[in-house]
C-alpha positions as CSV (number, residue, x, y, z in Angstrom):
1,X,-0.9,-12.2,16.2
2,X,-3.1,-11.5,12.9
3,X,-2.3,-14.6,11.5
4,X,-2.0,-16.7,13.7
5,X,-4.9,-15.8,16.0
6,X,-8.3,-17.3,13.6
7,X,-10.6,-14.6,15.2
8,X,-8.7,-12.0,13.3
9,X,-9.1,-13.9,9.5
10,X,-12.7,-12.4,8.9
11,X,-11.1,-9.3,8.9
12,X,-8.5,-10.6,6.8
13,X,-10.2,-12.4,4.3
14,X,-12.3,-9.2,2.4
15,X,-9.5,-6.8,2.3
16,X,-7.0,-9.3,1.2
17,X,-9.1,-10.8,-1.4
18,X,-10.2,-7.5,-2.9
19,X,-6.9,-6.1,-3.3
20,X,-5.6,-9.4,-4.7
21,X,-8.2,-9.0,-7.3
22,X,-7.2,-5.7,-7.9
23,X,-3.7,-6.7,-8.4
24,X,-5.2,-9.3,-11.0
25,X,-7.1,-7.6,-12.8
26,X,-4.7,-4.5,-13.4
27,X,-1.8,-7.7,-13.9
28,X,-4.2,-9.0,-16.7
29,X,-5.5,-5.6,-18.4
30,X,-1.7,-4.7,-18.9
31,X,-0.6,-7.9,-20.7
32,X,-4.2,-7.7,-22.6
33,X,-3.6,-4.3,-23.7
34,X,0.4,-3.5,-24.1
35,X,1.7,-6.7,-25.2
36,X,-0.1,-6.6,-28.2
37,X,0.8,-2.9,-28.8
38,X,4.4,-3.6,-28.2
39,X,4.7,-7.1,-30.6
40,X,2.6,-5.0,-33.3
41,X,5.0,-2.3,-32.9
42,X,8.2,-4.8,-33.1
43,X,6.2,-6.7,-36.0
44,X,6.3,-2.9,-37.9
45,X,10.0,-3.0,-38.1
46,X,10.1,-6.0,-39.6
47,X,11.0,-8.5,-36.1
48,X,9.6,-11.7,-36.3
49,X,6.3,-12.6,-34.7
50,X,7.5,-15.0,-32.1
51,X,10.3,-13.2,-31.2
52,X,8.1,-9.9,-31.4
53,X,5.4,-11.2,-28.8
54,X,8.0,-13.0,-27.0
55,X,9.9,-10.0,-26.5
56,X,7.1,-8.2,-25.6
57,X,6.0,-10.4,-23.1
58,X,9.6,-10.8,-20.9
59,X,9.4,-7.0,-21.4
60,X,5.9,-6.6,-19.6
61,X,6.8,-8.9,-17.3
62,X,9.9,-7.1,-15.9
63,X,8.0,-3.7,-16.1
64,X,5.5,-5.2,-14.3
65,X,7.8,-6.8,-11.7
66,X,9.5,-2.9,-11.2
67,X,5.6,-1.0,-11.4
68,X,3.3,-3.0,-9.3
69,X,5.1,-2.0,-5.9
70,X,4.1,1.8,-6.7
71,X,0.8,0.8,-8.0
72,X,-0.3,-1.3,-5.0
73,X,0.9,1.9,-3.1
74,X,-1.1,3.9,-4.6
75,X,-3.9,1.4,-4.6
76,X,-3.1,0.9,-0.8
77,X,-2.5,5.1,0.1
78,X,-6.6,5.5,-1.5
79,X,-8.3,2.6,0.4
80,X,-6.5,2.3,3.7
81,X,-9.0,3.8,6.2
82,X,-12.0,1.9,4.3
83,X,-10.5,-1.0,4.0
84,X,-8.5,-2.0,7.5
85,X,-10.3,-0.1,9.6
86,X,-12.1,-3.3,11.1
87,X,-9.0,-5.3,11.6
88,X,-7.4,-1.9,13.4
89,X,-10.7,-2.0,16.0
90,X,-10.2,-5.7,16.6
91,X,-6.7,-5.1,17.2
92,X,-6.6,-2.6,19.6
93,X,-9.5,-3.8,21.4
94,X,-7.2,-6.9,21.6
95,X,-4.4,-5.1,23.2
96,X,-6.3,-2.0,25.3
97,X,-9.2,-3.8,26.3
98,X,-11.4,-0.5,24.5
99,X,-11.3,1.2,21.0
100,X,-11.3,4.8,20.7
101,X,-13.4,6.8,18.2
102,X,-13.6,10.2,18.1
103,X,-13.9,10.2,14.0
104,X,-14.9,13.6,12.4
105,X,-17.9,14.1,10.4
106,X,-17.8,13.0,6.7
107,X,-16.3,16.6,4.9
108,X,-13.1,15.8,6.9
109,X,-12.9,12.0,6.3
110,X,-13.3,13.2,2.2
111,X,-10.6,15.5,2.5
112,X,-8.3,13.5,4.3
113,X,-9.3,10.5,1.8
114,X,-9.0,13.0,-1.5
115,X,-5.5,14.4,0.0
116,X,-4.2,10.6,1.0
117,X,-5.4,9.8,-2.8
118,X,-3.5,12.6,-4.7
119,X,-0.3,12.1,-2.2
120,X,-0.2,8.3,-3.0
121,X,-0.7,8.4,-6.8
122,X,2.3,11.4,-6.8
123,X,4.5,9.2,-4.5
124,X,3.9,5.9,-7.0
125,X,5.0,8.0,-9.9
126,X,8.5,9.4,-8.1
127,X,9.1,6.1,-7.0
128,X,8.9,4.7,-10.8
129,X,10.6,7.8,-12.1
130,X,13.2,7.9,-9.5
131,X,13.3,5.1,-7.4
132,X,16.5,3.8,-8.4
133,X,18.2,7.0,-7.4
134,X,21.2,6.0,-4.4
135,X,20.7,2.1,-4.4
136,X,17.1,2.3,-3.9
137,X,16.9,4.0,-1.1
138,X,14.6,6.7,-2.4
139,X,11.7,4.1,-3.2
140,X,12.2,2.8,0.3
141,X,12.0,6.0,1.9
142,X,8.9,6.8,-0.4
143,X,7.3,3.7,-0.1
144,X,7.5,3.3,4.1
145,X,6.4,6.8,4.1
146,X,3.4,5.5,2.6
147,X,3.4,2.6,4.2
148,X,3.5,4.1,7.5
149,X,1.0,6.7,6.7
150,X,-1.8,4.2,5.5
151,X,-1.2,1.5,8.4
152,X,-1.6,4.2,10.7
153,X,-4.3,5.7,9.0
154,X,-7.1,4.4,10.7
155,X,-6.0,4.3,14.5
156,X,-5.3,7.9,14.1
157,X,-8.7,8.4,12.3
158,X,-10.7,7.5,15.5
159,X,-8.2,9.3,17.7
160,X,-9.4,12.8,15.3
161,X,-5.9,13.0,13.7
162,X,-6.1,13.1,9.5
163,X,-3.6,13.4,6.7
164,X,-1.3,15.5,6.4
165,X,-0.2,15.7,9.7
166,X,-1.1,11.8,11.0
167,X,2.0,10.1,9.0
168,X,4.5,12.7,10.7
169,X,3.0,12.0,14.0
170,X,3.5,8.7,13.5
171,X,7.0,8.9,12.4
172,X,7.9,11.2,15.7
173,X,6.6,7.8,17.7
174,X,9.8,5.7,19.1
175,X,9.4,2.8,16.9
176,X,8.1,5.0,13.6
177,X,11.2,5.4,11.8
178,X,11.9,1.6,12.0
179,X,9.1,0.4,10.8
180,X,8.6,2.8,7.9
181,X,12.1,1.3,7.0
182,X,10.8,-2.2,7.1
183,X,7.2,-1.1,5.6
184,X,9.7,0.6,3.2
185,X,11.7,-3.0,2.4
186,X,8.7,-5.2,1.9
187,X,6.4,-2.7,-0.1
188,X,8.5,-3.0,-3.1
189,X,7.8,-6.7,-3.8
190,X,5.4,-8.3,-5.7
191,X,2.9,-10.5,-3.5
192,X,4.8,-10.0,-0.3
193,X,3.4,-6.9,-0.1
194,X,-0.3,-7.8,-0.1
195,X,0.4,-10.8,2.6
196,X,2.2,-8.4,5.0
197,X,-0.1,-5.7,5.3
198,X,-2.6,-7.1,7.7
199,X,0.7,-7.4,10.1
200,X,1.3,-4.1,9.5
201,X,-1.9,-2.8,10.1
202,X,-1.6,-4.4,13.4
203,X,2.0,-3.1,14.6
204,X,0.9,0.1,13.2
205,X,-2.4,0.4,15.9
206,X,-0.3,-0.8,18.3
207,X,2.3,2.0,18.1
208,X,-1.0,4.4,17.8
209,X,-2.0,3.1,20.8
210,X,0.9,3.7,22.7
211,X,1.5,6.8,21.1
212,X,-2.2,8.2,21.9
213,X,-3.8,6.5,24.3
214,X,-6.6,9.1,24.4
């Protein structure tokens, strides 16, 4: 619906461009700043420069390739509620004809940010430390925790439920386990991430809405 409807690309356009900058800039600033370290460090030991930089540079590329699901996570877990909270409205005004908003003051939209911030940044590191654990399936069940939790997050923002307990209620919901799965699948690779988070957003206010139609 998101992408194909055009009256929903404004609220596409900002949040998909930011993070994609985001993801450029921390892309660039890592090859800026450990390639070099890495070749100079090959060079000590007496490796030859090209194949030292060369080295370096498939090395960084892999790490890279492995890392920047978990730090788009965590990227994703801070900003959710600012960042897709307009596409959320439009979407369930869409489907329900009305948007709901019974968002708490700003203390409780701090903590709720502060303790979605801390959970996302510990989730990114377990998911590069042990993500490999069982065929992959602990980063998938990491990572569509997450990605459940910040799709959510804004529907059940205006309905007055916060972090902790708004990822769990959305997991109890009929279709929550399923689409952590598939939020769980898609998280976990470069660029396809980015483009399928609008759609996400989406499915996730629509299984809000059905879930609390307050």
């Amino acid at each position: 619906m998101v992408y194909r409807d055009r009256s929903f690309w404004p609220y596409l356009a900002g949040p998909l461009l930011g993070a994609a900058i985001v993801y450029v800039l921390l892309l660039a600033l890592g090859f800026a700043v450990l390639v070099p370290m890495a070749a100079r460090a090959a060079e000590s030991f007496r490796v030859v420069s090209w194949l030292s930089w060369g080295g370096s540079t498939v090395v960084f590329g892999v790490l890279w390739a492995l890392a920047s699901g978990p730090v788009f996570l965590a990227f994703a877990g801070i900003f959710s509620g600012l960042t897709w909270d307009r596409l959320s409205r439009r979407v369930e005004e869409r489907l329900t004809g009305r948007v709901v908003d019974q968002t708490a003051g700003l203390v409780r939209v701090g903590v709720d940010t502060a303790l979605r911030s801390v959970t996302a940044l510990v989730f990114a590191l377990a998911i590069l430390l042990f993500g490999s654990l069982f065929f992959g399936l602990v980063a998938v069940g990491l990572a569509g925790f997450l990605g459940l939790a910040d799709t959510s997050a804004p529907a059940y923002a205006r309905r007055g439920v916060y972090f902790p307990g708004q990822p769990f209620r959305a997991l109890r919901t009929r279709w929550g386990l399923p689409f952590a799965a598939l939020a769980g699948l898609s998280a976990l690779v470069p660029f396809l991430n980015l483009l399928l988070v609008p759609g996400f957003v989406a499915a996730a206010t629509a299984l809000c809405a059905a879930d609390d139609p307050a």
